[in-house]
Structures are given as C-alpha cells and as structure tokens.
N, C-alpha and C positions, 0 to 999 in steps of 0.2 A: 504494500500500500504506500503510495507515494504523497500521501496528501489528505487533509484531514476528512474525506467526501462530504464536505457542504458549502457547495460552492455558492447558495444563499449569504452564508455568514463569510467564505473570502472577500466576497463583492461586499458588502455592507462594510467590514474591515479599510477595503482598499480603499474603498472613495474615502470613509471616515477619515484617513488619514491622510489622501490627497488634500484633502478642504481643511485642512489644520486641524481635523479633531483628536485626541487623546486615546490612543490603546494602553490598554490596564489588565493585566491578568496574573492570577497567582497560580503554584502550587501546578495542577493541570489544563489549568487553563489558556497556557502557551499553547496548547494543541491548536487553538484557533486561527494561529498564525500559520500554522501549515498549509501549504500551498499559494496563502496570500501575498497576491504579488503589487507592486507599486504603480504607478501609471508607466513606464518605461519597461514592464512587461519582467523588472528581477524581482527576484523572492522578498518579499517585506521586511525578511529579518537579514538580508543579506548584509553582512557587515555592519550590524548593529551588536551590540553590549545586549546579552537574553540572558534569559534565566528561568529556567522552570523546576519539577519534581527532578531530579538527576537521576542518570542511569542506577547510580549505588541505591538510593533511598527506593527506586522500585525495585530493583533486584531485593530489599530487604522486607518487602511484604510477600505475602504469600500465592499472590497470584498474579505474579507479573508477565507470565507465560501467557495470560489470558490477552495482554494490551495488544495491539493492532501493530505495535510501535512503539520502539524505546524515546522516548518526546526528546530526550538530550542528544540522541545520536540523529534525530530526522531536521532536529533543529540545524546544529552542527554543517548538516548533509546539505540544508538550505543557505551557507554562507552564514549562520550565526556566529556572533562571537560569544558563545556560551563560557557563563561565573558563575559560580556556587561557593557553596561553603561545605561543610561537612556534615552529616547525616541529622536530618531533624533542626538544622541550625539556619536562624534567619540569613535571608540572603538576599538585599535589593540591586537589581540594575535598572538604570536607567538612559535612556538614549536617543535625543529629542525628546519626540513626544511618545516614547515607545517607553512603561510603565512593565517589568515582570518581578516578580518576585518566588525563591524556589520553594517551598512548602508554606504550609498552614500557619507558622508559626512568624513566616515573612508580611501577612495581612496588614500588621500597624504600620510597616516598612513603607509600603505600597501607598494604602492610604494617605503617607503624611507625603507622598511625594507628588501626586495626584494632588493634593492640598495645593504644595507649592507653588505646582507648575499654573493651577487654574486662580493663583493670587498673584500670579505677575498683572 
C-alpha cells in the first residue's frame, strides 16, 4: 500500500495547505499525510521536519503486524525528515505550517504550537 487510500482527505489536506491553512496531527494521525501531495505534484511531507507513532513504539504493541504500514518508514519513503524521541516520550516537530507530534503523550506539545502559530 503506497498511500493512505483516501484521497477525499489528500485533497482537503493539499489545498488546506496551498491556501495557508495549518496541518496538525498526533500520534497516528500522520497517516493522513500519506500520499498528500503539494500543488507542484511532491509528497507534502517531502523535506519537511514529521513526526509520528515510530516504527519502535509500534513494533512495541501487540498488533502491529495488523497496520497496512509502518507510518515512520512510509513517511521516510515520502521524502520526510522524520524526529522522535524515545518510546512513549513526547516528541514535537514543527515545519511551517506542518504541526506532528509522535504519541499520545506529545498532545500538549502540538497544541501549544498550533496556539503559537495561529497568535502570530
């Protein structure tokens, strides 16, 4: 599988961000940025700073055989410049207006940067 198959939610992504809007996503929620491409037809995360669930933190639940896709390694695959931290441990990137952060525990991270960006 090359791509997150909703290409509803690519397209709502790409323009969002052609037109200056804000992408924010935690934990697995990077998945959405899969396959989403820019107006100039590259992968949206291509050479940007991402972050999501990491390939260690899935391999450390019990069903990660089950995912479609390791999200750190498709990211990766799409020109990301993927940062984490270490298992379970808050983790924000930020770049532009491209908001990820890698688990559950990165939420307030996310949040306050989100804050920042939309109090310029």
């Amino acid at each position: 599988m090359n791509k997150s198959n909703n290409e509803t939610l690519e397209n709502i992504m790409s323009k969002t961000y052609a037109e200056g809007g804000i992408l924010a996503a935690v934990c697995h929620g990077p998945a959405a940025f899969v396959g989403a491409k820019d107006k100039n037809g590259n992968f949206l995360v291509s050479g940007k700073r991402i972050n999501s669930f990491t390939n260690a933190e899935e391999k450390a639940t019990p069903h990660y055989q089950d995912m479609p896709f390791l999200l750190e390694s498709k990211l990766i695959e799409q020109g990301a410049i993927f940062e984490s931290s270490g298992l379970r441990e808050p983790h924000l990137a930020v770049d532009e207006r491209v908001i990820t952060g890698q688990n559950p525990e990165s939420i307030e991270l996310v949040t306050g940067a989100i804050h920042a960006l939309l109090s310029r």
